[in-house]
C-alpha angles and dihedrals in degrees: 000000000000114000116264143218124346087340088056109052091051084055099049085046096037096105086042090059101032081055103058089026074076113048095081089067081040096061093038095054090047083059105035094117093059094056097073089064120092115266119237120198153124110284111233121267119269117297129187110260134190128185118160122211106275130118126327103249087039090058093036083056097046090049096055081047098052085049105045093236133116129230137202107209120215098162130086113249103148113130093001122117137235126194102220138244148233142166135078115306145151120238091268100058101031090055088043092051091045100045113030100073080055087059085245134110132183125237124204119249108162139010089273094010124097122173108213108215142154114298107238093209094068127091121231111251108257110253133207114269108263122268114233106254132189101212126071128289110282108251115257111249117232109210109231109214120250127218123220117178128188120221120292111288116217102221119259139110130281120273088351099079091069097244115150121176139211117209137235087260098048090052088056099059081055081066108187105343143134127272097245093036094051104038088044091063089038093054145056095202104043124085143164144191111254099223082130133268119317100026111053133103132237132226136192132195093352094302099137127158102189143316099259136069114246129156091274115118117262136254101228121059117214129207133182095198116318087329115102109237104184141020108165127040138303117061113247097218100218103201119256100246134137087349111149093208142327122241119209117199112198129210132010110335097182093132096044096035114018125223122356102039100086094132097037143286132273121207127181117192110215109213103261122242105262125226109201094051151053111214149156145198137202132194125178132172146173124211139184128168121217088254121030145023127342112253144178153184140218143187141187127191115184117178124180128158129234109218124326092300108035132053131165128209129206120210120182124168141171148178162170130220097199110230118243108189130092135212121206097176098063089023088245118154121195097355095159101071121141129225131195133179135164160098166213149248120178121173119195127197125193130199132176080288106344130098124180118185132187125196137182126187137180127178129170128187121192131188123182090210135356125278082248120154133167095204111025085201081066116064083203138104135180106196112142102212128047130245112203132168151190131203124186134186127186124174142167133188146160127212122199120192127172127171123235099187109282087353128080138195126212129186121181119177122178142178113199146170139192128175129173121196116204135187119204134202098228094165110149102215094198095049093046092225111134112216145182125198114204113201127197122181122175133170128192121199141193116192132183134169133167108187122186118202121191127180090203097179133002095271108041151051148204119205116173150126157135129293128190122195134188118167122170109198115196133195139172127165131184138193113218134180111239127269099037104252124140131353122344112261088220139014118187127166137179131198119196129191121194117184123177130179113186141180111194130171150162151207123213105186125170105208091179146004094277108031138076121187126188132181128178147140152186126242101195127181106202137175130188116188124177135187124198118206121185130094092280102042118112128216120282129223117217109256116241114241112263131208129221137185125202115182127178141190138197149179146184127189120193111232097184134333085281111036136037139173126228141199123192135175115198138182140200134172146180124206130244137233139228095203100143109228126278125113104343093044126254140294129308142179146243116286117196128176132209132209135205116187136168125172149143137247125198125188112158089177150323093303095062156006142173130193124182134175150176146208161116131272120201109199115191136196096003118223112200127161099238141185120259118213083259096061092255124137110237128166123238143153106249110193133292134291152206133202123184113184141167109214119192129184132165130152124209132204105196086180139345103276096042124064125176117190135154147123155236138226124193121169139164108220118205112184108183104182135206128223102262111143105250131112097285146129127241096242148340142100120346100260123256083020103127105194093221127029123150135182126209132181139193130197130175133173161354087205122168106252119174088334098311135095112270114205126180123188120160116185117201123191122190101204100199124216120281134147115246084228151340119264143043103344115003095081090094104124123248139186120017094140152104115238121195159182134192113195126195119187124174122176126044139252097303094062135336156183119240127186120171126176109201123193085015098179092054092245124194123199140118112273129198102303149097146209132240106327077212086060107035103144092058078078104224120185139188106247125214107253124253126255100292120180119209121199122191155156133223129189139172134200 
């Protein structure tokens, strides 16, 4: 009997994929002989970079981390010391200025490969004249190398995939916060709803469904690590704690990444566990906002090794977002507080070239009502019911990475769940029935990659795989009287299985000097099946599994040594679903979007760089989770889109202890929509797209200040003005503001002082968010919170 369903397909398409799973070894085994020369190219342009002072092989290892690249030490380091370091360099210089006060310098061998040795330039230390000994001579010592490997880097050329980064020391200014939050006031092109955390949605680079969190996949793909954290909406705001950096990835990612990644990728970095040292860190703080409830936030990091090739690292954190609005009507102050608590364990393992890390996390956010004004000048609601919530996300995974050479080899593996529980107000004023709607959403996801990156010449690459997704998306909602007393009036409830087997891969070639070239794509065979279960719900008929290709292209030309041009074509799809109508709405199709992109990036040296671009975003067959005339949540596909934008970013160093950085988005939003029955209007901007937003940053110090280290930073983000939706009820205006935060720190990385003012100009606006989709037309909306100081210390031992 021929093999049916998902199962099925992969089967029938097993020796397809086994086959060009296998041309990558193929090629590098064709090439094998032309690794062992040395590799001549351009270094890549200036990064930020920040290493602080620890021991020599640690900060060797977090600087080939900070720039994607992999060394082979052949140097001793053990028990010897580095200073840090921090600024803007490219590869060249950051490995000189790291390693020349150690007598040592790195030598490129491969596109993304450097080899530390001694420097031949410097002289032995003179030693005293051997003493006579009766014994025998001691034996000489062979140093054995030592691999260090950065994170897994997802193909791609330089400066052309879209990937942007924010530091070690830029995350730390974003204190205990959490992921959208953060990366929202880091970021002008980042954005997220502000339904509160746990339950928003990012965007990124104005690709934005809708303003409410339904069971569609989201736009946005997030990674800890090389472990996939998310795969339907919301976001689940990890909070931003011992993470050695965040890498955005803008645009559509569907080659490098799969499904779910159609506006661009988010990857935070957790700091690794760390062989050579025990070690701890402490951070405590106290908050209050101008108007509400006090708060605070706290965080532990305990590393200790286990042996001389394993190590684990704790990391537990917790807070409080005080709440600052008052209800007069249930006699209820400060409801909408926010709490947080969580934590990690990670455990590394290290062979000659093999690492192998596991990692657990848990992390749960609780709100008694939801963050809901009429008039955001007025910290004040009426509404006579709560709203609280509770969002929870566990997950556990295990990366495996081992070094052939100039190839390498990465397995990550990962079990996760999130779930979000809602309660609605769904009273029908006219009716006089007063309702709650409680609103439970869970997915449950397997993920496994296994990824093989050769450098097969000096001027080339091959980066491919193969990626296998299940994700089981549950939902169940009830209406229920209030209070609740007796039987619920309706129970609906919705499962959702998405399966994906996918084979990806790219070329990286350098036909010249000056010019890179890459081409890849992703072949993924995809099914989406959903059952409806509820008194009005109709039969459903399995999906059949659907296959989808998205290709991209890029290319960089080098102007000069210190300027170069780029193009670049990405795609990015979901897939649709064949689910018939009933409670959760009727069937839709793939969207996918494209992107066209060329820009420029100048860096004439370590004090200073800009990049710009342009381009244009089609965006077809939109899915949103939209609101039905009854208040419920459905998913549809509402029509197509264009964005055309013009993106700019540059950062500048004056001097050493000063450093100015920040960025622009324009773009022109064009939202064409389709008849499909739902609470919608006919055209206009795509909704939570704001046409300007902008993002600047200031940073000065360290200074010396009664006998400890000043530093000063400030972040200022301008949120433009946008509509959560079209329709009856989402044309309330949003955005229009300048957020910011001052930051004050004195002291080092032993122990220190911190002080930070958000929101210092006591600001009031709308921001991205929206009331009970049962009570539209009352018009809620999120407020901006009030001027709130935070004063904390951190230590570390």
């Amino acid at each position: 009997m021929a093999a049916q369903g998902p199962r099925g397909a992969v089967i029938r398409a097993a020796p397809l994929i086994l086959a060009l799973l296998a041309l990558p070894q193929v090629a590098a085994a064709l090439a094998w002989t032309s690794v062992q020369a040395e590799v001549q190219g351009r270094a890549r342009g200036p990064v930020a970079i920040s290493v602080p002072g620890s021991t020599a092989d640690l900060a060797v290892n977090r600087l080939a981390e900070q720039l994607g690249v992999s060394v082979v030490v052949a140097v001793p380091l053990a028990g010897r010391r580095s200073a840090g370091l921090r600024g803007r360099y490219d590869a060249a210089e950051a490995f000189d200025r790291l390693l020349r006060p150690l007598g040592a310098r790195a030598v490129r061998i491969g596109p993304d490969s450097y080899r530390v040795e001694p420097r031949a330039d410097e002289r032995p230390a003179r030693r005293p004249a051997p003493q006579a000994t009766s014994g025998p001579p001691a034996p000489i010592t062979e140093l054995d190398e030592i691999v260090v490997t950065a994170s897994v880097r997802r193909g791609g050329l330089d400066a052309v995939s879209g990937r942007t980064l924010l530091d070690e020391e830029a995350l730390g200014r974003a204190g205990n916060r959490s992921s959208s939050e953060g990366l929202a006031h880091l970021s002008a092109t980042v954005d997220s709803t502000r339904q509160g955390p746990g339950r928003n949605k990012l965007f990124v680079r104005g690709v934005a469904d809708s303003a409410v969190s339904g069971p569609l996949q989201a736009t946005v793909g997030q990674y800890l690590g090389d472990l996939r954290l998310n795969f339907g909406s919301p976001d689940p705001d990890i909070a931003l704690v011992d993470l050695e950096r965040v890498e955005v990835f803008e645009g559509p990612q569907g080659s490098r990444f799969g499904a779910g990644s159609i506006a661009g990728v988010v990857r935070l970095e957790p700091a690794p566990p760390e062989l050579d040292v025990a070690s701890g860190a402490l951070s405590l703080a106290a908050s209050r906002p101008r108007h509400g409830g006090p708060g605070g936030d706290g965080a532990l990091v305990v590393n200790r090794p286990l042996g001389s090739r394993a190590a684990w690292r704790l990391t537990a954190y917790g807070r409080r977002d005080g709440g600052v609005l008052d209800n007069p009507v249930r006699g209820d102050d400060h409801a909408d507080a926010v709490d947080v608590v969580g934590g990690r364990l990670a455990v590394r393992w290290v062979g000659d070239d093999w690492t192998v890390d596991a990692l657990g996390l848990a992390q749960r956010i609780t709100a008694d009502d939801a963050p809901l004004v009429r008039d955001p000048d007025r910290l004040e609601t009426d509404r006579p019911l709560a709203e609280p919530y509770d969002s929870r996300l566990d997950l556990a995974g295990v990366t495996f990475s081992r070094r052939f050479g100039t190839a390498r080899l990465t397995s990550a593996t990962s079990l996760s769940r999130q779930s979000l529980d809602e309660r609605f107000d769904a009273t029908v004023t006219e009716a006089g029935l007063v309702q709650v709607v409680d609103r439970r959403q869970s997915v449950t996801a397997f993920s496994s990659e296994t990824r093989l990156s050769v450098a097969f010449s000096p001027k080339g690459s091959i980066d491919g795989g193969l990626s296998l997704v299940r994700a089981d998306t549950d939902v169940q909602r009830m209406r229920r009287p209030f209070p609740l007393e007796g039987d619920p009036v309706a129970q609906d409830a919705l499962t959702r299985r998405y399966e994906e087997a996918a084979l990806f891969g790219e070329v990286s070639l350098q036909p010249n000097a000056r010019l890179w070239l890459s081409a890849g794509g992703r072949v993924s065979i995809v099914r989406l099946n959903t059952r409806l279960h509820g008194s009005d719900a109709s039969p459903v008929t399995p999906g059949d599994a659907e296959t989808l290709l998205t290709p991209s292209l890029g290319a960089r030309w080098s102007l000069t040594a210190a300027a170069f041009v780029f193009a670049r074509f990405e795609q990015g799809f979901r897939p649709g679903d064949v689910g018939e109508d009933g409670a959760f709405g009727r069937p839709y199709r793939a969207d996918r979007v494209s992107l066209t992109e060329i820009g420029f990036g100048f860096s004439p040296g370590a004090r200073w760089r800009l990049e710009a671009s342009t381009g244009r975003l089609d965006w077809t067959d939109i899915q949103s989770d939209v609101v039905t005339a009854g208040g419920d949540l459905v998913t549809g596909n509402i029509g197509d889109g264009r964005i055309i934008f013009l993106s700019l970013r540059g950062d500048w160093r004056p001097t050493d202890r000063l450093t100015l950085s920040g960025g622009v988005f324009v773009n022109d939003s064009v939202l064409r929509t389709a008849e499909v029955g739902l609470v919608v209007g006919r055209h206009g901007d795509i909704p939570n797209v704001a046409p300007a937003s902008g993002q600047a940053s200031l940073d000065w110090g360290p200074h010396p200040f009664a006998g400890r280290a000043l530093t000063l930073s400030g972040d200022f983000r301008y949120i433009g003005r946008s509509r959560p939706g079209l329709g009856l009820g989402l044309d309330t205006p949003q955005g229009g503001y300048v957020d910011a935060e001052l930051t004050a720190r004195l002291g080092d990385d032993r122990g220190a002082l911190v002080l930070s003012v958000s929101n210092p100009f006591d600001v009031s606006a709308a921001r991205f968010g929206l009331g009970s989709p049962y009570r539209l037309t009352d018009g809620h909306v999120a407020p901006v919170r009030p001027l709130s100081v935070r004063l904390g210390f951190e230590a570390s031992f």
